[in-house]
C-alpha positions as CSV (number, residue, x, y, z in Angstrom):
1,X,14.5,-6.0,29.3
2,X,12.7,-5.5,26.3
3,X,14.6,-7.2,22.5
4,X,13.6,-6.1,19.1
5,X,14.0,-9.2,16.8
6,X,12.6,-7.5,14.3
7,X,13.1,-3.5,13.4
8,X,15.0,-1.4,15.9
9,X,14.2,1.9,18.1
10,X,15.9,4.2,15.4
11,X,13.9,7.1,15.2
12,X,10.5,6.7,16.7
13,X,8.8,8.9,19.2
14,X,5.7,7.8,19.0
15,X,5.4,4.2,19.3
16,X,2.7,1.6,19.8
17,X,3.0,-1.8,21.1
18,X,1.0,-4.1,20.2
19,X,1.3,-7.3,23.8
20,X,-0.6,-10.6,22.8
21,X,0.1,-14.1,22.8
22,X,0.1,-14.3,19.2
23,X,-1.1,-18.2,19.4
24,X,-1.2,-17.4,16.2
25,X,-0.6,-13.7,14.8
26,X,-4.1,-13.0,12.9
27,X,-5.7,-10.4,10.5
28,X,-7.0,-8.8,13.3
29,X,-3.8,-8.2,14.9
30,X,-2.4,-6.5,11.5
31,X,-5.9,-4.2,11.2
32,X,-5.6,-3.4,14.9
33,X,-2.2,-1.8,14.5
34,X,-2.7,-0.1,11.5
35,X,-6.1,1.8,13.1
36,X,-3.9,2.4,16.2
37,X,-1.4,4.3,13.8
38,X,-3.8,5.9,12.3
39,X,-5.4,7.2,15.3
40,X,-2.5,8.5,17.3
41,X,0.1,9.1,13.9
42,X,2.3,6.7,15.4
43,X,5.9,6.5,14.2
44,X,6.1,2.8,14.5
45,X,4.4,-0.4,16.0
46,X,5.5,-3.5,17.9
47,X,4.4,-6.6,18.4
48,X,5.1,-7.6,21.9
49,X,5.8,-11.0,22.6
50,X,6.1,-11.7,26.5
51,X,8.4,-13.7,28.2
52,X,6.0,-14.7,30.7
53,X,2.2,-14.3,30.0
54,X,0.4,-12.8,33.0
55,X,-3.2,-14.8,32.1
56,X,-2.2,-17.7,30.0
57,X,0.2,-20.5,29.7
58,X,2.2,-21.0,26.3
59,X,0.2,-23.8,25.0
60,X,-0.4,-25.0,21.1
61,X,2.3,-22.3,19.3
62,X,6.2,-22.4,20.7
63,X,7.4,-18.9,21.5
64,X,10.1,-19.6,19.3
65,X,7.2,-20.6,16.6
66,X,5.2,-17.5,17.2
67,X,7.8,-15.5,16.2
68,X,8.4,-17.1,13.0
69,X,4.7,-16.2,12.6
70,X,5.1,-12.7,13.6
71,X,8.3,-12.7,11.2
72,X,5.9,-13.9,7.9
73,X,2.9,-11.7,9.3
74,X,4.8,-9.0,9.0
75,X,7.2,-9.5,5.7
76,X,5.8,-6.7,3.6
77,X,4.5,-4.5,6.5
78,X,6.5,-0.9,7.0
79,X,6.8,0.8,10.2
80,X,6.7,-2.6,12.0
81,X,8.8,-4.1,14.8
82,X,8.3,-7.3,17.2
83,X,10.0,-7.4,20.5
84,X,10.6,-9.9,23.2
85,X,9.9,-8.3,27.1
86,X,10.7,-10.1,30.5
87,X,7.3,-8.4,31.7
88,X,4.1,-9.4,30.6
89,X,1.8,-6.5,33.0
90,X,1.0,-3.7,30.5
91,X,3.1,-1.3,32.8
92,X,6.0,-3.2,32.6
93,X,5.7,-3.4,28.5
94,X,5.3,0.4,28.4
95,X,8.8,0.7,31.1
96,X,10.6,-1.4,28.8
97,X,10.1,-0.2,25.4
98,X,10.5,3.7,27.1
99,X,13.8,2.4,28.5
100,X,14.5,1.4,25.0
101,X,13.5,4.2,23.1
102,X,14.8,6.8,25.5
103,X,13.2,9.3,27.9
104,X,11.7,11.2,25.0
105,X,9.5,8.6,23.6
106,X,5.8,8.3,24.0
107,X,4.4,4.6,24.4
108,X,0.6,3.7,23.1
109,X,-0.1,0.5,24.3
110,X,-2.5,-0.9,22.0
111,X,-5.3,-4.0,22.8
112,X,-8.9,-4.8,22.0
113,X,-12.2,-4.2,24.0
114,X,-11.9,-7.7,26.3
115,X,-8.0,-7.0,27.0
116,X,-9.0,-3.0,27.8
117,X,-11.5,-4.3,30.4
118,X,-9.0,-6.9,31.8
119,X,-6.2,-4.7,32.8
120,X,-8.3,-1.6,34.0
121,X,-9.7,-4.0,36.4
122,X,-6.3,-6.5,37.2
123,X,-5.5,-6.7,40.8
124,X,-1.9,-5.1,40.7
125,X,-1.2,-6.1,44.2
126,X,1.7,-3.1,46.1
127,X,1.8,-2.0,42.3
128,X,0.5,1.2,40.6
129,X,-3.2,1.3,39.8
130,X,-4.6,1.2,36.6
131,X,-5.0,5.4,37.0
132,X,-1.8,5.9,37.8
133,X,0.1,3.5,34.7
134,X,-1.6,6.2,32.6
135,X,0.2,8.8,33.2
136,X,3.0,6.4,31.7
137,X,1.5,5.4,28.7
138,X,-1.7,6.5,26.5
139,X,-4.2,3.3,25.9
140,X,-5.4,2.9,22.6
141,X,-8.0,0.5,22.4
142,X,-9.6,-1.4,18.9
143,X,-13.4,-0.9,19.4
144,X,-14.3,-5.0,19.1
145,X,-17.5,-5.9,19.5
146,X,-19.0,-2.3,21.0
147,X,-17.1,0.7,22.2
148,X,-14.7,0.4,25.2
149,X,-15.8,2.9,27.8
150,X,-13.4,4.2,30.0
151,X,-13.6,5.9,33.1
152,X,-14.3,9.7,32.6
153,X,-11.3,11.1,34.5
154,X,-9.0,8.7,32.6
155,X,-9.2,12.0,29.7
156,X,-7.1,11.5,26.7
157,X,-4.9,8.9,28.1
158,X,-7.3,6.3,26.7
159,X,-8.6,6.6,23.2
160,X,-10.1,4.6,20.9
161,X,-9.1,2.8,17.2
162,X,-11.8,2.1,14.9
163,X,-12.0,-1.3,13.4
164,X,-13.6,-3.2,10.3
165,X,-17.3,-4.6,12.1
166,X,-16.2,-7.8,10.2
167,X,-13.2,-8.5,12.5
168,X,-15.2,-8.5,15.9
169,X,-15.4,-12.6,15.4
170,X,-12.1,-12.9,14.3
171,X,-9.0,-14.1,17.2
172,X,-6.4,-16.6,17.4
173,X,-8.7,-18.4,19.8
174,X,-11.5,-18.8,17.0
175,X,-8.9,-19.9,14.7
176,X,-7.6,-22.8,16.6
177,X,-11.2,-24.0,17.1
178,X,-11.9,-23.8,13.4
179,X,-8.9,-26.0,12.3
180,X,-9.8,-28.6,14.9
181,X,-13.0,-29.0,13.9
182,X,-11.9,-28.8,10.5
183,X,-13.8,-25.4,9.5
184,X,-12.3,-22.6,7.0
185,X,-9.5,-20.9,9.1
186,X,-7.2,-19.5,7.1
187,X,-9.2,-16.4,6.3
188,X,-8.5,-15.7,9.8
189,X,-4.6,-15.2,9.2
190,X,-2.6,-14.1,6.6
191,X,-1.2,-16.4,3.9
192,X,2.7,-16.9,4.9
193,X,1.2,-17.2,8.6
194,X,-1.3,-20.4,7.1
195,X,1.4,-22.0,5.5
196,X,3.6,-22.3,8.2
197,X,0.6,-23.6,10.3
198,X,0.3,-26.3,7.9
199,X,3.8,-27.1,7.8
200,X,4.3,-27.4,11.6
201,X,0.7,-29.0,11.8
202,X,-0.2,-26.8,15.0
203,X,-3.7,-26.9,16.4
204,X,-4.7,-29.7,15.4
């Protein structure tokens, strides 16, 4: 079951979540939610933190770290929420967060390009395609690195949320390389996120 630590469900119909590993939280996160509010005039976004990470492992960060990250990431942002969800499957995000918000809610899960790709073609086992989770949830996807293109009979339930050309190199993955090799990282992230980087000494 889905937790807001930060913000609550007061209010918004038309919410986006935001699911990453946030290993750490980077200006790319913060520019993908605000084009994915822009594009669907969302009433608020989350930053979804899974319990369990369907792809990864929780290496480097803590979770309890990453959410002090999210915390400072998001200190002076407005219409901004981070939850914690037992599910980690887009289609269990988008269950949990409607549970929260009530039958009336609308849930825009929001991700990049490689992420868009991943799920459309994830093996979901006795679980409900890809097609059918749409009809539970509208995709919005940041246009990283080229356009995502989705399957024509998808319609409206996948859209797309113009980013900045200069953020297609920019991911917590990059990030981590750059501070072990000693390279300029913290225009990556955001200043409270770089100082507590520093203090904990992650990546290194």
């Amino acid at each position: 079951m889905a937790e807001y630590v930060i913000g609550s469900p007061a209010g918004a119909r038309r919410v986006g979540v935001l699911p990453s590993a946030f290993n750490p939280p980077t200006v790319a996160h913060l520019a993908l939610a605000d084009a994915a509010q822009r594009t669907a005039g969302l009433d608020q976004v989350v930053f979804a933190l899974p319990e369990e990470l369907p792809h990864k492992s929780f290496e480097g960060a803590s979770p309890e770290q990453r959410i002090e990250m999210l915390k400072a990431a998001l200190e002076d942002q407005t219409a901004r929420g981070v939850v914690l969800t037992g599910g980690g499957l887009f289609i269990e995000i988008a269950r949990e967060l409607k549970d929260l918000h009530g039958p009336g809610a609308e849930i825009f899960l929001i991700c990049g390009k490689d992420a868009a790709q991943r799920i459309a073609a994830w093996d979901y086992g006795a679980g409900p395609a890809f097609a059918d989770q749409l009809k539970e949830f509208t995709l919005l996807v940041g246009d990283r690195q080229g356009r995502y293109l989705p399957d024509p009979g998808w319609g409206e339930r996948v859209q797309a949320a113009n980013l900045p050309a200069e953020l297609d190199s920019v991911s917590s993955a990059n990030l981590r390389q750059r501070r072990r090799r000693n390279e300029d990282w913290q225009a990556l992230t955001v200043p409270a996120v770089a100082k507590l980087i520093e203090q904990w000494n992650l990546y290194r």
